[in-house]
C-alpha positions as CSV (number, residue, x, y, z in Angstrom):
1,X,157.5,-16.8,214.2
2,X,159.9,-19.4,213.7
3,X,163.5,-18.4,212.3
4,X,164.6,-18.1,208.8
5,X,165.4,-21.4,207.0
6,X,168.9,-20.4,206.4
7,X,169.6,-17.7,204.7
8,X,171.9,-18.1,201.6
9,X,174.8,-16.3,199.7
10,X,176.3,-16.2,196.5
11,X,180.2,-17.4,197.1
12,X,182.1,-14.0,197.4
13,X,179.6,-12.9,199.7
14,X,180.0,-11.2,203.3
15,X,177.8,-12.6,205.6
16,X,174.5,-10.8,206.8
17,X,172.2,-10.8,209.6
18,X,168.7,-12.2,208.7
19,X,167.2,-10.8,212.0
20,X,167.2,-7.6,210.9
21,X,165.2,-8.3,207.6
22,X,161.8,-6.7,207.7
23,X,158.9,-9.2,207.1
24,X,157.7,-8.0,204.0
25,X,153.9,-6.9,204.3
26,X,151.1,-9.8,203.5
27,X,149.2,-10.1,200.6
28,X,145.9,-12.0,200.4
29,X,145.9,-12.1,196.5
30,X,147.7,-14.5,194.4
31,X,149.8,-13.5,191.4
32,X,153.1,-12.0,190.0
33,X,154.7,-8.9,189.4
34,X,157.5,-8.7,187.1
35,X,160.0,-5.5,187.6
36,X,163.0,-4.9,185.8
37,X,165.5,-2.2,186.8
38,X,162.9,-0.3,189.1
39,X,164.0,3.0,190.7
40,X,164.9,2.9,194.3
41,X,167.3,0.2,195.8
42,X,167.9,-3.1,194.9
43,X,165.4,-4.9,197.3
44,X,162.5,-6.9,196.5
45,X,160.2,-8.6,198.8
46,X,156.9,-10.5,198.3
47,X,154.5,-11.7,201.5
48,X,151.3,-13.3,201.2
49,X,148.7,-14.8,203.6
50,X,146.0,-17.3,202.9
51,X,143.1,-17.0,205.0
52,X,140.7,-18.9,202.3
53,X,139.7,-22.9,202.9
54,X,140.4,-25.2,200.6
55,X,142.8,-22.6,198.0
56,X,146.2,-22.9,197.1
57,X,147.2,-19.5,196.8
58,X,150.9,-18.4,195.1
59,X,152.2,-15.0,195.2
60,X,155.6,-14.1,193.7
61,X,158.0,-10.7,193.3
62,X,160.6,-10.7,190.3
63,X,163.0,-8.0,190.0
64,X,166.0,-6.9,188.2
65,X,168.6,-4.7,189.0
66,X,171.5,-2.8,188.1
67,X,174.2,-2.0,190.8
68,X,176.9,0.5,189.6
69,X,178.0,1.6,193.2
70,X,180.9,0.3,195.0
71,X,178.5,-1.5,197.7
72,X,176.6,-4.4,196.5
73,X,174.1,-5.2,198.9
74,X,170.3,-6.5,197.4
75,X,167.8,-7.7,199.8
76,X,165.6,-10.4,198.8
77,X,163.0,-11.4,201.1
78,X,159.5,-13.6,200.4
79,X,157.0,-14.4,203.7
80,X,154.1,-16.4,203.8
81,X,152.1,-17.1,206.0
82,X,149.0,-19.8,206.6
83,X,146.0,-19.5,208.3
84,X,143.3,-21.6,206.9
85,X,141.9,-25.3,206.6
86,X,143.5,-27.5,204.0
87,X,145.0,-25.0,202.3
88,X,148.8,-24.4,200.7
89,X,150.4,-20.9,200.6
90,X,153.6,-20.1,198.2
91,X,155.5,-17.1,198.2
92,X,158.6,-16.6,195.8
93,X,160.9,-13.8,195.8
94,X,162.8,-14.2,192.5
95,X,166.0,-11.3,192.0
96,X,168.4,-11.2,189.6
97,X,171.7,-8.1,190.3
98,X,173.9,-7.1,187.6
99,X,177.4,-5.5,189.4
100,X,180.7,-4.5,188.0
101,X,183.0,-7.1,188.1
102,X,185.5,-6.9,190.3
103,X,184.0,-5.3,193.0
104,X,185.0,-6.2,196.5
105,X,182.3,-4.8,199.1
106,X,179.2,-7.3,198.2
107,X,176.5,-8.7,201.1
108,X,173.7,-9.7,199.4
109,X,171.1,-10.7,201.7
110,X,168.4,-13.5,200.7
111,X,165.6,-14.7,203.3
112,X,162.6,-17.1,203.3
113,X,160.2,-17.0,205.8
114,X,157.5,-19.0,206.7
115,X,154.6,-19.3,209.8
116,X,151.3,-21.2,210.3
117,X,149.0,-19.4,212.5
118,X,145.6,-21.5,213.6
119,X,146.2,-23.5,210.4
120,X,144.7,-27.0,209.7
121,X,146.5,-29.4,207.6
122,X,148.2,-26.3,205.8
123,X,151.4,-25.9,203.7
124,X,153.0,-22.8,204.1
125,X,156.3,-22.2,201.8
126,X,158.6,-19.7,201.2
127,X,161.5,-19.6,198.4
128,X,163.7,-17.2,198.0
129,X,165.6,-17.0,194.8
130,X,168.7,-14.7,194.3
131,X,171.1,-13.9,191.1
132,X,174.0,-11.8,192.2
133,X,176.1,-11.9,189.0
134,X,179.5,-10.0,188.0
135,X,179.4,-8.0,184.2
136,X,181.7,-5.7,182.6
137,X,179.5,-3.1,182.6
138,X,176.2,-3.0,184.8
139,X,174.2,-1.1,182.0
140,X,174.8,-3.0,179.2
141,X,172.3,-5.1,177.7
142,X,170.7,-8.8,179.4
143,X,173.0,-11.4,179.2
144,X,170.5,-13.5,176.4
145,X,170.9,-16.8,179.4
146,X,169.6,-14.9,182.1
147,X,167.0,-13.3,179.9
148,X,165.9,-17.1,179.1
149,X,165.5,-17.6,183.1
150,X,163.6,-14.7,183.7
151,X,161.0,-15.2,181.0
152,X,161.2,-19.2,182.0
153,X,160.4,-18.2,185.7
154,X,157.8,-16.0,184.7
155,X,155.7,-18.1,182.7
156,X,156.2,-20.9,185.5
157,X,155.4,-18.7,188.4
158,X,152.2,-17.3,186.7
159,X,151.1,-21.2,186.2
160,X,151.2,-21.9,190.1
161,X,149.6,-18.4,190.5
162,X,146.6,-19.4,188.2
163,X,145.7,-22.2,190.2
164,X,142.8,-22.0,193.0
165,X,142.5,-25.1,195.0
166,X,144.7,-27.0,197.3
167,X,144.1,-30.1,195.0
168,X,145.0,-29.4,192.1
169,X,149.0,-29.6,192.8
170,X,151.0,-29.9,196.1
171,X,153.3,-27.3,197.1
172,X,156.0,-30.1,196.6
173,X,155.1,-30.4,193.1
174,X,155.1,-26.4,192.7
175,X,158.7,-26.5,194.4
176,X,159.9,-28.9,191.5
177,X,159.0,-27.0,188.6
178,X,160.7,-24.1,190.0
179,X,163.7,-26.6,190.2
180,X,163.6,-27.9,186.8
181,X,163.4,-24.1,185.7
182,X,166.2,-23.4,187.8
183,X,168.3,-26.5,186.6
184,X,168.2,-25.7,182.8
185,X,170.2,-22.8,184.0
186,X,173.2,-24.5,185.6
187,X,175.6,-22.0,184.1
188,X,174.5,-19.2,186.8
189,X,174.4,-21.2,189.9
190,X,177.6,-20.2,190.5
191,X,175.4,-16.6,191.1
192,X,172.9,-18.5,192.6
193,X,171.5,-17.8,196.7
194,X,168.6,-20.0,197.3
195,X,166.2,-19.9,200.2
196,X,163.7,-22.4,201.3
197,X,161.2,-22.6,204.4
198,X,158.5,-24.8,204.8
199,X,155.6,-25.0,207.4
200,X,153.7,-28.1,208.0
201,X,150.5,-27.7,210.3
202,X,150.5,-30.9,211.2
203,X,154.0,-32.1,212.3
204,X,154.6,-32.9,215.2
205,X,157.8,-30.5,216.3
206,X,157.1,-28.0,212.9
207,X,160.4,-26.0,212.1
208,X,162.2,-24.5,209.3
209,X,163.2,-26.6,206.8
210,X,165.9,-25.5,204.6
211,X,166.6,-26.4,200.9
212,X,168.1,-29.6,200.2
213,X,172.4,-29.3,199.9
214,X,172.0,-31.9,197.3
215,X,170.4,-29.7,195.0
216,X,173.8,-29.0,193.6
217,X,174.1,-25.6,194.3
218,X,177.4,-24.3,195.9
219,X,177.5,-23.6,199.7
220,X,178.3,-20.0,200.6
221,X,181.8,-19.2,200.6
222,X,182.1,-16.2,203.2
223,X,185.8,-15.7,203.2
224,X,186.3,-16.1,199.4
225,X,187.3,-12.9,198.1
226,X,186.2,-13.1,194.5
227,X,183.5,-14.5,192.3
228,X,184.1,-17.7,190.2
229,X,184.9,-17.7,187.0
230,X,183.5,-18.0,183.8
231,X,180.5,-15.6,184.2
232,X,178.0,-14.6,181.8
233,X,179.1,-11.7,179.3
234,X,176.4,-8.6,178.6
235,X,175.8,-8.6,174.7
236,X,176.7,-5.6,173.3
């Protein structure tokens, strides 16, 4: 397996090891599952593997949670992997964190992984998508914006997962209405770690490819010490 695409951080972030991430385990089914505040630990992780010829296949994982420790460290993780004739595979880890402001210790930890095994003119992508973002109080209500990009990622998400066959939209296309989802939301990007590898069959030299830094979201700030300002406000 080739290595992550990069891994990204929120700013105010400790860096983390992607090595260490365990590849999630594969799906072969499209679709979504939608999560929000789970019990257990703040990870989520979505794999899939497309085995069929001639299907575009999309899997994603969206998941909310609440941290009210004094660590903050989520794990978001989506694999996919290819192997199959014309075909395009799509996996999407979407998370969204909610942690008291002001807290110091956070390492969020946000991976995209993606392989082509005896694949023929195959796309193989994986996105991972990860909100860590700093609230008064962790238990309050939704903030009513990120409420909007959860449902707006939803609805998108379960379009790409609906459709069957490799020609009815290119994984390129599928990446952009993610975007345009994502850029109607410019407010949180300051929250924002995003994740991109993609897998072409039939390059040449294949490797990962990570997402674009003119995308306008922030690079990761490792030695910043704090989260930028303004951030959203729980409703009462």
């Amino acid at each position: 397996m080739s290595s992550p695409s990069g891994t990204s951080r929120p700013s105010g972030a400790s860096p983390t090891v992607a090595a260490a991430t365990t590849t999630p385990k594969s799906d072969q089914d499209a679709g979504v599952i939608l999560e929000e505040f789970p019990p257990g630990g703040p990870r989520n992780e979505v794999g899939l593997k497309n085995s069929d010829k001639m299907r575009f296949k999309a899997r994603a994982s969206i998941r909310l949670h609440r941290i009210t420790t004094d660590e903050v460290k989520p794990v978001n993780v989506a694999s996919a992997v290819g192997s199959c004739t014309d075909c395009q595979t799509i996996a999407v880890a979407f998370q969204v964190v909610f942690y008291k402001r002001g807290t110091t210790n956070i390492g969020p930890e946000n991976v995209a992984l993606a392989e082509n095994i005896d694949c023929t003119r195959c796309v193989t992508v994986a996105r991972a998508i990860q909100y860590v973002i700093p609230v008064d109080d962790p238990q309050s209500d939704v903030p009513p914006d990120v409420d909007r990009l959860v449902k707006a990622m939803d609805k998108e998400l379960r379009f790409l997962s609906s459709v069957k066959t490799w020609d009815q939209i290119t994984s390129d296309e599928a990446m952009a209405r993610i975007q345009r989802v994502l850029g109607q939301y410019d407010e949180l990007s300051a929250y924002l770690g995003d994740a991109m590898q993609t897998q072409r069959a039939d390059n040449a030299t294949p490797g990962p490819s990570a997402f674009p830094s003119s995308s306008g979201y922030p690079p990761a700030s490792p030695d910043a010490t704090t989260r930028p300002s303004p951030s959203p406000t729980s409703t009462p």
